[in-house]
Structures are given as structure tokens and as C-alpha cells.
N, C-alpha and C positions, 0 to 999 in steps of 0.2 A: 243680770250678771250676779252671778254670785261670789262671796270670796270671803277665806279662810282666814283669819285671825288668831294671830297665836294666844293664847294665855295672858302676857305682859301687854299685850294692846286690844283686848277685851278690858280689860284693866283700866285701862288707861282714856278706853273711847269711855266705859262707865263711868270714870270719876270728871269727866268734860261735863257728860249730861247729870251728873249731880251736882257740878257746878255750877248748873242754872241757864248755860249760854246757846244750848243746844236740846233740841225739841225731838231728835231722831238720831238715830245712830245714822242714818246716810247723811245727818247735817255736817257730824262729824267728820266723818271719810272724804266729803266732798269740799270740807273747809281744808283738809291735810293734802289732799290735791292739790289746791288753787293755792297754796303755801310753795308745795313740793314745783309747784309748774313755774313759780314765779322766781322758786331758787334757783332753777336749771336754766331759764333763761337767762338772770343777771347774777351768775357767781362771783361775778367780783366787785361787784358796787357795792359798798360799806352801807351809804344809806340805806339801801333798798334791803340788805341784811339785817339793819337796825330796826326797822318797819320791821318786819318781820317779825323778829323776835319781840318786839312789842304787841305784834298781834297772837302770838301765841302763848303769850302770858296775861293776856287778859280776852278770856273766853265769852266775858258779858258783855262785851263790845262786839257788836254785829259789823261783819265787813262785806257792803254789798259786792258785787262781781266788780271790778275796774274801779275798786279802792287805792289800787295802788298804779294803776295806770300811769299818773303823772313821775313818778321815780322810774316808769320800766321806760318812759320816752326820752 
């Protein structure tokens, strides 16, 4: 699969991997997925909103798959 990138998220997937948290650009796209897949399924739970946003404020914190499992149950 391949896939286009504007400008502002080139941008933005390079300063993740210069922040140290992310080894590839598909660690990237694939940690914004599994974010993106976890908001769509629980939009309205505050907690799991909170989670969230704390995990994408800190890049050097690795989040295995089913990190957040217990808030999506």
C-alpha cells in the first residue's frame, strides 16, 4: 500500500522520528491508526480520550497493541 502525504504530515511524521519514539515511518502511520481506530470506536468516553491524548504527547513511551484494551472494555 502505498500512500500520499501532504506536506504538514511529512512534517510532522519527521519530527515524531526525531523525537526519538519511532524507528520508521510506518511506526508512525501505524501508531496514528491504532490511536485513530481507538477514537472511532470510543468517542465518547472521557477516559479513554484522556489516554489518548497522553499517549500522543509522549512519543517515547512505546504502546504495545491492547495497551489500552482495558478502557475500550
Amino acid at each position: 500500500m502505498k500512500v500520499l502525504l501532504t506536506p504538514h504530515q511529512e512534517k510532522f511524521v519527521g519530527r515524531k522520528m526525531k523525537g526519538g519514539g519511532y524507528l520508521s515511518r510506518d511506526e508512525v502511520i501505524r501508531e496514528a491508526l491504532r490511536v485513530y481506530e481507538l477514537v472511532e470506536q470510543e468517542d465518547n468516553d472521557p477516559q479513554l480520550a484522556a489516554a489518548l491524548r497522553h499517549a500522543l504527547s509522549s512519543p517515547l513511551k512505546k504502546y504495545k497493541p491492547g495497551h489500552f484494551a482495558a478502557l475500550a472494555a
